[in-house]
N, C-alpha and C positions, 0 to 999 in steps of 0.2 A: 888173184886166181881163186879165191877161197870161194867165192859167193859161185861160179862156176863149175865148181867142183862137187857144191851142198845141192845145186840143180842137178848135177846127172844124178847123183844119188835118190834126190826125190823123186826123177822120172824113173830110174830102174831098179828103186828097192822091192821085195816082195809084196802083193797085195794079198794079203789073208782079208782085210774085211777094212774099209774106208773109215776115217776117227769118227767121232760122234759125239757132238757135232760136227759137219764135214766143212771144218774151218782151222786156220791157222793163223800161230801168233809168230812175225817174223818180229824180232828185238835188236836193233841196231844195225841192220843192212844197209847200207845206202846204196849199193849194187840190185839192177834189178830182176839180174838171171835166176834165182830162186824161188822170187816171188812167181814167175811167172812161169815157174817150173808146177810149182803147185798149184795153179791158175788153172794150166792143162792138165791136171789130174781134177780138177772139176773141184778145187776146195775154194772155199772163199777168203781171201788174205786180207789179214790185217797188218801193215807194216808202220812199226813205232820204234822213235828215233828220239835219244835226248837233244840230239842235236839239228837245226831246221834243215829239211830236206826235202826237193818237191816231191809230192804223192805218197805224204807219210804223216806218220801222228807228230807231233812233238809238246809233249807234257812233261813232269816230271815226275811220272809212274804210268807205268801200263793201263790201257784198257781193263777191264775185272774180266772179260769173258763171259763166260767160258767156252773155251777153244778144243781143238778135238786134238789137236798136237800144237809144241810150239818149238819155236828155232832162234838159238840165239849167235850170233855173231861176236868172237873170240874179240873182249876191250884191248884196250893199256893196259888195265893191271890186273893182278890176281885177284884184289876185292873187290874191282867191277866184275870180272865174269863170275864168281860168287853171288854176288848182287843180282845180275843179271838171271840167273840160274834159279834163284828161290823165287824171283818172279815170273819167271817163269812157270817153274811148279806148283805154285798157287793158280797157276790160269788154266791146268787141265783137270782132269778126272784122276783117279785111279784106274790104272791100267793103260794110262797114254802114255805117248813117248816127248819124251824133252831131248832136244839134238845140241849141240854147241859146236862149230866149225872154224874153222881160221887157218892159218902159215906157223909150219914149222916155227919159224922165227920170230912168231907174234907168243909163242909158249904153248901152243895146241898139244903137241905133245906130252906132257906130265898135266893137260887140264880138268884130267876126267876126275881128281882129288875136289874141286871145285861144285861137283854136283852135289847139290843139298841132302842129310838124311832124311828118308822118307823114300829116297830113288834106287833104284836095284839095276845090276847088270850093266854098269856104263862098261860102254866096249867102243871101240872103232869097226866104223860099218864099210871105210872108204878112204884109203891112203893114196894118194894119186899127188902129181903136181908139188909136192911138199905141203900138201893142205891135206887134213885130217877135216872127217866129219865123226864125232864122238857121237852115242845117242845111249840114254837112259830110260827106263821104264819107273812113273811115280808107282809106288804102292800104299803113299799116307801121305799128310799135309805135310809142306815144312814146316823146320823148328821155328825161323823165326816168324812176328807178323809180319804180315802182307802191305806192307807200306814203306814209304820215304824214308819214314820217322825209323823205323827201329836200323837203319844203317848211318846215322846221325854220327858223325866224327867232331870233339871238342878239343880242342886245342888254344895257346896260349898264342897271340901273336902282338905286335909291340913295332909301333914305326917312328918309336921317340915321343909319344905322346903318354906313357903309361900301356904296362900288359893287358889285355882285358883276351875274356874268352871269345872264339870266333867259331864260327859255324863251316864246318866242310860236310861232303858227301864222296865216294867212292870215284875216283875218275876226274873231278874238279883239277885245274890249273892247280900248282902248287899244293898240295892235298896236306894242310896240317902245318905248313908253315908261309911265312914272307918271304918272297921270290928276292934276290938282287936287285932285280930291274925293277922288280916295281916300289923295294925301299928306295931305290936313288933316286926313281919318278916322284915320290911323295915328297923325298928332301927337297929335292927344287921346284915345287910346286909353286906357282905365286900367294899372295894377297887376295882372297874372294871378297873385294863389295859387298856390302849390305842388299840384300835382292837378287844378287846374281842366280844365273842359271847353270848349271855345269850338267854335262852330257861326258860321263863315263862309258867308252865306246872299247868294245870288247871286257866286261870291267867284272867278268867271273864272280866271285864271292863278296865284290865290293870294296876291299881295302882303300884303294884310288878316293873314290867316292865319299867315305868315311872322313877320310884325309883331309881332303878339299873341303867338305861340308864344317870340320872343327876349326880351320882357320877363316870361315866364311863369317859374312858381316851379319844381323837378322837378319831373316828372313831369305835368305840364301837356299836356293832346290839341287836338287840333282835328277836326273837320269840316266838309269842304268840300262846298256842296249846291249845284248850277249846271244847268243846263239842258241846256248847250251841251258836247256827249260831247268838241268838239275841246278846248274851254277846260281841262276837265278833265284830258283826255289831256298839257298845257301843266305844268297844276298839278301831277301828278303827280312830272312831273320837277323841278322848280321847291321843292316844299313833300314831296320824297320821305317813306313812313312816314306820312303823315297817312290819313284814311279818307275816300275821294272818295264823292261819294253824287251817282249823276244823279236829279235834282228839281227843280219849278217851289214847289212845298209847305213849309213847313217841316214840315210832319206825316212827310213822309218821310225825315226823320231820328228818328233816337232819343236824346233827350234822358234825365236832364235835364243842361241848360247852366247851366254859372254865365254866362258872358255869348255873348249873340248879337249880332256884327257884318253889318255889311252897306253898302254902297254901293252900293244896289239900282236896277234897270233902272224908268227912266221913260217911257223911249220906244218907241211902240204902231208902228211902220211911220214915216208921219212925222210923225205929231200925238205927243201924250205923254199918259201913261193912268197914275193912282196905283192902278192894279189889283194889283199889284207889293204897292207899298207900305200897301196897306189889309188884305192877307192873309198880310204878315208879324205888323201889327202884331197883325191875329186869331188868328196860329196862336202869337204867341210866348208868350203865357202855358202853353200846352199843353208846351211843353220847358225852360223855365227853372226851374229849380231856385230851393228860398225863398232870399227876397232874392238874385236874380237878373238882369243888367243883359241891356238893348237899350242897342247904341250906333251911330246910323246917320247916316250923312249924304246931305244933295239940297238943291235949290234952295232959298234961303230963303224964298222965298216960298210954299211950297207948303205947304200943312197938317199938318204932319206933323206938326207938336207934338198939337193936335187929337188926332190918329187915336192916336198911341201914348198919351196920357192915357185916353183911353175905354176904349182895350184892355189895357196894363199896368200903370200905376198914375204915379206922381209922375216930372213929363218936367222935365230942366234944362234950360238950354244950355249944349253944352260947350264952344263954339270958334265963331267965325265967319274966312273968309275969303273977298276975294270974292264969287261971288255963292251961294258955299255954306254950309251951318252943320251944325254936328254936333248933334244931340241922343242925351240919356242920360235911358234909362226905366228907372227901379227897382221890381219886383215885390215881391211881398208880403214884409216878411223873415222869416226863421224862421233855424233854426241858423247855416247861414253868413253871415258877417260880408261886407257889403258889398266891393265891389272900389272899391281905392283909387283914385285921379287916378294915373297916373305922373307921374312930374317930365318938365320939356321937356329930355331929355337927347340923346347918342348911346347907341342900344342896342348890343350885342355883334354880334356879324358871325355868329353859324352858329345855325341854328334848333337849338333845344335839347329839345323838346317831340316826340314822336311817340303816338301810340295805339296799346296793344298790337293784336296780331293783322296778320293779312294786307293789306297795302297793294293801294291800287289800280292793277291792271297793265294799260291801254286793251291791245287788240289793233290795230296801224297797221295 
């Protein structure tokens, strides 16, 4: 209801005099009752999203502007809507207004702490619905720069192969540490051939990919296919040389894979939806190469042996822990010889695997 809520308010706030320029920056809406709110007040909208969504930007930073107002949409956490906010205020003037909206129960309430110094007068213009529309007025630049780089998170992460530093950003899957699922996914990773290709499908900051590429043979690639331009931007640096691929699809990558990984996203808002997982297990015939493995992990309880049998062929179990399990799909075989089990070892410390050609370089 929030993006709802931020539209009546844009049709029926006061008009003393239209921004200038008579443009707006919408940050993370994927509802499109706002934009279109300020559409009919004659402004020109620009809507930008880290995450892919039709009729929207998706990079991993904002357009530069300059905007005549901008509007951001209440994250996950307290250092995205931070984040969100100082780029925000870097894209107007002095004297424009910066709004931020959302659900009681998303944290809207105590978020007005969250507007950058430099901004004066955050108030609530609009309480309706349990959704709040907060809104500030800049009067200087923010503190921090105006880029990717100065909200850079370093952190120590470790999946049996040796500690090494890893790259987060605000909002990323797991933020700062090794997920469960995605350490038990890498224990039981197989054996990568020499040559192989591996397509890390939802694969955020990279770990998966990192993983598979240190027990890979030479010359062993990856690619990484995510949604989310910040996660990638993370990956980048993290799994440098790999080929980043922004996608919801596995069709948009280009196969074929000896094996597709994944510890793929279950959760829809705040229910949970195997939509994710029902369109991997459909598109993964389409890029796997003969005798070709799925190896993915999620809840055990959830059907995922089902779905990946219907769609690829003979499902194992590879692993259980907790209240997660690994399963391994094997397609049809033809010349290539299946991929082995690794042994439960420590792997080597430095990814050894890159993909010829040009790496993915986000612009912050």
């Amino acid at each position: 209801m929030a993006s709802p809520v931020a539209a009546e308010w844009a049709r029926s706030r006061p008009r003393a005099a239209a921004p200038r320029p008579p443009t707006a920056l919408v940050l993370g809406d994927p509802a499109p009752h706002l934009a279109r709110a300020l559409e009919d007040s004659r402004l020109t909208v620009t809507r930008w999203h880290r995450l892919l969504e039709p009729g929207q930007l998706c990079t991993p930073w904002p357009p530069p502007g300059p905007f005549g107002e901008a509007w951001a949409r209440m994250p996950r956490s307290s250092l995205e809507a931070a984040m969100l906010l100082h780029a925000a205020a870097a894209r107007v003037a002095n004297g424009a207004q910066v709004h931020l909206f959302g659900a009681n129960d998303e944290g809207i309430r105590s978020a007005a702490r969250h507007f950058p110094a430099g901004t004066e007068d955050s108030r609530a213009v609009l309480i309706k619905r349990r959704c709040r529309v907060l809104v500030a007025t800049r009067r200087s630049r923010p503190p921090r720069p105006d880029g990717l780089d100065s909200w850079e998170i370093r952190a120590p992460v470790d999946w049996g192969a040796g500690e090494r530093d890893w790259t987060f950003y605000p909002g990323v899957f797991a933020c700062g540490r090794l997920d469960p699922a995605t350490a038990l996914l890498i224990d039981r990773l197989p054996e990568v051939p020499a040559g192989a290709r591996i397509l890390d499908f939802g694969a955020g900051t990279g770990p998966v990919a990192a993983a598979a590429l240190e027990r890979g043979g030479g010359g062993a690639a990856a690619v990484l296919l995510e949604p989310d331009a910040i996660s990638l931007a993370a990956a980048a640096r993290n799994v440098p040389g790999c080929t980043m691929v922004p996608g919801n699809a596995v069709s948009a990558a280009t196969g074929p894979f000896d094996l597709v990984v994944s510890n793929p996203p279950i959760h829809a808002g705040r229910g949970q939806s195997l939509r994710t997982v029902e369109a991997l297990a459909r598109g993964a015939p389409g890029v796997l190469a003969p005798g070709g493995t799925v190896v993915l992990v999620a809840q055990r309880r959830l059907p995922v042996a089902r779905l990946l049998e219907s769609a690829v062929g003979d499902v194992r179990t590879a692993g259980d822990r907790g209240p997660f399990r690994v399963w391994e799909a094997r397609g049809p075989r033809g010349s290539p010889a299946p991929l082995r089990r690794a042994p439960r070892r420590n792997a080597g410390s430095g990814v050894t695997g890159r993909r010829p050609g040009q790496p993915y370089r986000p612009s912050m």
